[in-house]
PAKE-679517 format. One record per residue (C-alpha): residue in three letters; x, y, z. Coordinates in steps of 0.25 Angstrom, whole numbers, padded with zeros to 4 digits, always signed. Layout:
<rs>
ALAXYZ
...
</rs>
This chain:
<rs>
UNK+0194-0034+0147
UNK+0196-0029+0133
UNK+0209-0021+0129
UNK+0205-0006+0122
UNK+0217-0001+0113
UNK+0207+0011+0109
UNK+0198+0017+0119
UNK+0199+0017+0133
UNK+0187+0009+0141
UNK+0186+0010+0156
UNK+0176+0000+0163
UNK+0167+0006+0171
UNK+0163-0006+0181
UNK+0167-0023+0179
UNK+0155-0025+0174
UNK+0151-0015+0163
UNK+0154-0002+0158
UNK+0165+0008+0153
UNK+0170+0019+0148
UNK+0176+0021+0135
UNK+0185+0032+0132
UNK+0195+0036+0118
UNK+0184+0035+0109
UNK+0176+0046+0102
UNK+0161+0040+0098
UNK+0161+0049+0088
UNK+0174+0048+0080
UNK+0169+0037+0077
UNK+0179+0025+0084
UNK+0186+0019+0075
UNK+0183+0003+0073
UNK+0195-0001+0084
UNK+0190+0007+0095
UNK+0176+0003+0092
UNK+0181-0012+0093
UNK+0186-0008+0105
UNK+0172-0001+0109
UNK+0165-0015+0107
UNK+0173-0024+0115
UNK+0172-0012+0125
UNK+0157-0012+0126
UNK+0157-0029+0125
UNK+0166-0029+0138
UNK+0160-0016+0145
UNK+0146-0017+0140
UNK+0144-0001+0141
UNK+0155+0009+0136
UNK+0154+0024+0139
UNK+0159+0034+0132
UNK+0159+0050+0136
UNK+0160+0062+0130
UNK+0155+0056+0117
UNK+0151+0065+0105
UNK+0142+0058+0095
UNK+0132+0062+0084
UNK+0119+0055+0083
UNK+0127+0049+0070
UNK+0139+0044+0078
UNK+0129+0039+0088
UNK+0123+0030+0077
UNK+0137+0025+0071
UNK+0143+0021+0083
UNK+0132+0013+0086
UNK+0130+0008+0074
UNK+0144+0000+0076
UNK+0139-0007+0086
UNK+0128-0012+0077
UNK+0113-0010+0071
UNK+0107+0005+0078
UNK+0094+0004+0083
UNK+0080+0011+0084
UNK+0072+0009+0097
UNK+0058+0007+0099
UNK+0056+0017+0110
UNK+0066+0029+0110
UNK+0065+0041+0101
UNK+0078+0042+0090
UNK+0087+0054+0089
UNK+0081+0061+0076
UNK+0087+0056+0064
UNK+0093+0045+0072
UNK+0081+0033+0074
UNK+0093+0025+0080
UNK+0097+0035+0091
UNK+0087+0034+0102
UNK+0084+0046+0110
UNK+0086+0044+0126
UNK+0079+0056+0131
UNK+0072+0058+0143
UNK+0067+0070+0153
UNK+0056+0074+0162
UNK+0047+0071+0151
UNK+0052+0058+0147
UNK+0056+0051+0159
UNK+0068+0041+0157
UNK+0064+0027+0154
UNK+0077+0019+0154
UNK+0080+0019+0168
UNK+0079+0004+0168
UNK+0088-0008+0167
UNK+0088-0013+0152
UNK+0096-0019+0137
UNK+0090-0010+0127
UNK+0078-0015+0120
UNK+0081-0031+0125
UNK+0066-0030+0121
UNK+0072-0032+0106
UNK+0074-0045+0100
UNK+0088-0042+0096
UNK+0091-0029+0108
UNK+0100-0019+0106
UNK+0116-0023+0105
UNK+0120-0008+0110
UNK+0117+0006+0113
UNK+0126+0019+0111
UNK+0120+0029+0121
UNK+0123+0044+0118
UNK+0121+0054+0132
UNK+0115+0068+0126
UNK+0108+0075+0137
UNK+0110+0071+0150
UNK+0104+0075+0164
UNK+0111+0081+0174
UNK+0111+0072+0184
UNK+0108+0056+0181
UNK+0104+0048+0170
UNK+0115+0039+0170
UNK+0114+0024+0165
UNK+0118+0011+0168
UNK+0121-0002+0162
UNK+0123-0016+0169
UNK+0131-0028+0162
UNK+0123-0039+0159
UNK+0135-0049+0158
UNK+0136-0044+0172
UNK+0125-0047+0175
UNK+0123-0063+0172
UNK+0136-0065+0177
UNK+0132-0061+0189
UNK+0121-0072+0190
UNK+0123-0086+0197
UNK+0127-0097+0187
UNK+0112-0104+0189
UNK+0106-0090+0187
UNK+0113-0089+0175
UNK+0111-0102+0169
UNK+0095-0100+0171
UNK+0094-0087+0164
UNK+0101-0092+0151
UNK+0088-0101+0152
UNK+0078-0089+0151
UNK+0074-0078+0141
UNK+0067-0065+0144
UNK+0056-0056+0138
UNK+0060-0042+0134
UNK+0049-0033+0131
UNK+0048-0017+0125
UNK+0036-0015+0134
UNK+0042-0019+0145
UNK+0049-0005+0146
UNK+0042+0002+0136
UNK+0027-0003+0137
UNK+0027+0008+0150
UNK+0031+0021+0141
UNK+0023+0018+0127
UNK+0011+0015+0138
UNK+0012+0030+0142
UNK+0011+0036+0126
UNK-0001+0040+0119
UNK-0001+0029+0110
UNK+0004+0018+0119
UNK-0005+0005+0115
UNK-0001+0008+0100
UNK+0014+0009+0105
UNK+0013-0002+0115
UNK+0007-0012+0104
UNK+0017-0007+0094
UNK+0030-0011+0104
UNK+0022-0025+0106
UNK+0022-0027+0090
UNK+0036-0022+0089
UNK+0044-0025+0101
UNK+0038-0038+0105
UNK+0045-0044+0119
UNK+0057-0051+0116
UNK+0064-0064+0123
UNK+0077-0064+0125
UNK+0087-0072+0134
UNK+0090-0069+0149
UNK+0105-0072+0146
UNK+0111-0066+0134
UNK+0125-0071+0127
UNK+0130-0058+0121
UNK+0133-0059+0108
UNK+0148-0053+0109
UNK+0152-0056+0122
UNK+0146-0070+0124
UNK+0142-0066+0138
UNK+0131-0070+0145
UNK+0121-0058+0151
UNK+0107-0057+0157
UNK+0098-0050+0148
UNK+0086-0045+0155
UNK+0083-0031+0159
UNK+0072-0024+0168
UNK+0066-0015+0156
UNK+0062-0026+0146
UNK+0064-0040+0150
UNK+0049-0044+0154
UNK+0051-0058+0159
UNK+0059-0069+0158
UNK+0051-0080+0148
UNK+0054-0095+0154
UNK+0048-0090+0168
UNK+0036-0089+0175
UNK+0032-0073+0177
UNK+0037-0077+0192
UNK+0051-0083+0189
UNK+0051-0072+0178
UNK+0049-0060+0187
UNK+0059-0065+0197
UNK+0070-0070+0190
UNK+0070-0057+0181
UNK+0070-0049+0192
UNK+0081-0057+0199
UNK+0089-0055+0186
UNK+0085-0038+0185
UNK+0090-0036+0199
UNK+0103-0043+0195
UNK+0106-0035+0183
UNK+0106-0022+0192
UNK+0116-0025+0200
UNK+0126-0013+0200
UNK+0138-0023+0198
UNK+0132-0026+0183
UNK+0131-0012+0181
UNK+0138+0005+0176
UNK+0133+0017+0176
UNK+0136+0030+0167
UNK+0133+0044+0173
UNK+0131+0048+0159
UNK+0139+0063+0152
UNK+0133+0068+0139
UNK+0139+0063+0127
UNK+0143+0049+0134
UNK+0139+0037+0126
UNK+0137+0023+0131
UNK+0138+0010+0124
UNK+0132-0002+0129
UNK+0132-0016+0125
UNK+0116-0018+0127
UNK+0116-0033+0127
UNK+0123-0035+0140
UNK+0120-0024+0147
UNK+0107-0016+0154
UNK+0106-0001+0157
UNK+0099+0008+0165
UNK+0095+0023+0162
UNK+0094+0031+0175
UNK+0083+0040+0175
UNK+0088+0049+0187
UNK+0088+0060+0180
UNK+0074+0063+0176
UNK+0069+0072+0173
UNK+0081+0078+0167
UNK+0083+0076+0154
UNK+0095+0066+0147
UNK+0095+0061+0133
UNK+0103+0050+0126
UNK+0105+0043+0114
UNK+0105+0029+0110
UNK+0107+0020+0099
UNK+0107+0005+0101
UNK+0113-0006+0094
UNK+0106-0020+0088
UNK+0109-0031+0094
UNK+0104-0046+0092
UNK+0094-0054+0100
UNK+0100-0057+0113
UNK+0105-0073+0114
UNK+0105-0082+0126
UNK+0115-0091+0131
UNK+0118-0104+0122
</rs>
């Protein structure tokens, strides 16, 4: 476990998760307590921070020290802010993210991060979770585990998304335009992270279509075997969220899960990402 001399972090279970306390988002931290803030997020995987101040501009810079910001395919931006998507949903919008996923794994070269800002929350509800994916493979048998670093899986955009741009006016054009521009992607089943060097599974309920070197059979069976491992609650935190929280995730080596409980209330959040690079299997 990693000693902090500048902030205060609090684990929140053994496997993922904690609480970071003695540092303002917005001041902003000076370049030791973001060091610190690194080798927080590689051991805990998510950091929360509360009672967090930021402007759209602070937002931006303090992801932007993690790495490359992002625009995504599907979310509507912040005015003025194309990297700042805008999480909003209500009785007319229906939350969609109450599914078990790794941010756009659909992506050649998926997101590295995401810095998630609570605006407007519900009254009750809406809370999120996130599950280690280190956990996760280590909790596999040695043979299971050997296997899966034979395989590669299919991530595809409209496996999520195909469902909502079907419902809009001009679907087919949208639906054929996500076809041209986010093509299904390969990826392998075990990732080596590329700080760490630990092994995690990387398959998620929300994009992975199939796993490639298998029959539809064999493929729909041991991908189900491997989505009912990951949910296990002993990989897994939970934030009852406050306004003005902010979470940072490492989005390689985790998964999460919006609820959507508290429909049709209305809670809105913003999110910027951060680039990562394509994922890479075990050597």
């Amino acid at each position: 476990m990693a000693s902090y001399q500048r902030i205060e972090v609090r684990p929140r279970t053994r496997a993922i998760g904690a609480d970071v306390s003695g540092v303002d988002l917005s001041g902003p931290p000076d370049d030791e307590s973001f060091q610190e803030l690194k080798a927080a997020l590689h051991e805990h995987l998510v950091l929360f921070f509360h009672n967090q101040h930021i402007s759209p501009e602070q937002h931006l810079h303090l992801a932007r020290r993690l790495g490359r910001t992002e625009v995504h395919e599907y979310f509507p931006s912040l005015d003025g802010f194309p990297e700042i998507s805008v999480l909003e949903h209500d009785a007319e919008h229906p939350p969609i993210s109450d599914s078990w996923h790794s941010d756009v794994s659909y992506r050649s070269a998926p997101s590295m991060a995401s810095v998630l800002y609570a605006r407007t929350l519900p009254s009750h509800g809406g809370d999120t979770l996130w599950l280690s994916a280190y956990a996760a493979f280590d909790a596999l048998s040695k043979p299971m585990q050997a296997f899966l670093t034979t395989l590669h899986a299919e991530h595809d955009f409209l496996h999520a998304y195909g469902p909502l741009l079907s419902r809009l006016d001009d679907a087919q054009e949208r639906i054929e335009k996500a076809r041209r521009d986010t093509p299904p992607v390969v990826h392998p089943v075990i990732v080596t992270h590329p700080v760490t060097g630990r092994r995690l599974l990387y398959v998620n309920p929300t994009f992975t279509r199939s796993i490639v070197e298998l029959s539809r059979s064999e493929s729909r069976a041991v991908l189900g075997l491997l989505l009912d491992h990951l949910r296990k609650p002993d990989f897994q935190v939970r934030l009852q969220w406050r306004e003005n929280d902010v979470a940072i995730w490492d989005n390689r080596a985790t998964q999460h899960y919006a609820t959507a409980d508290y429909y049709p209330e209305y809670r809105r959040m913003h999110r910027v990402t951060v680039g990562g690079d394509r994922p890479l299997g075990v050597n």
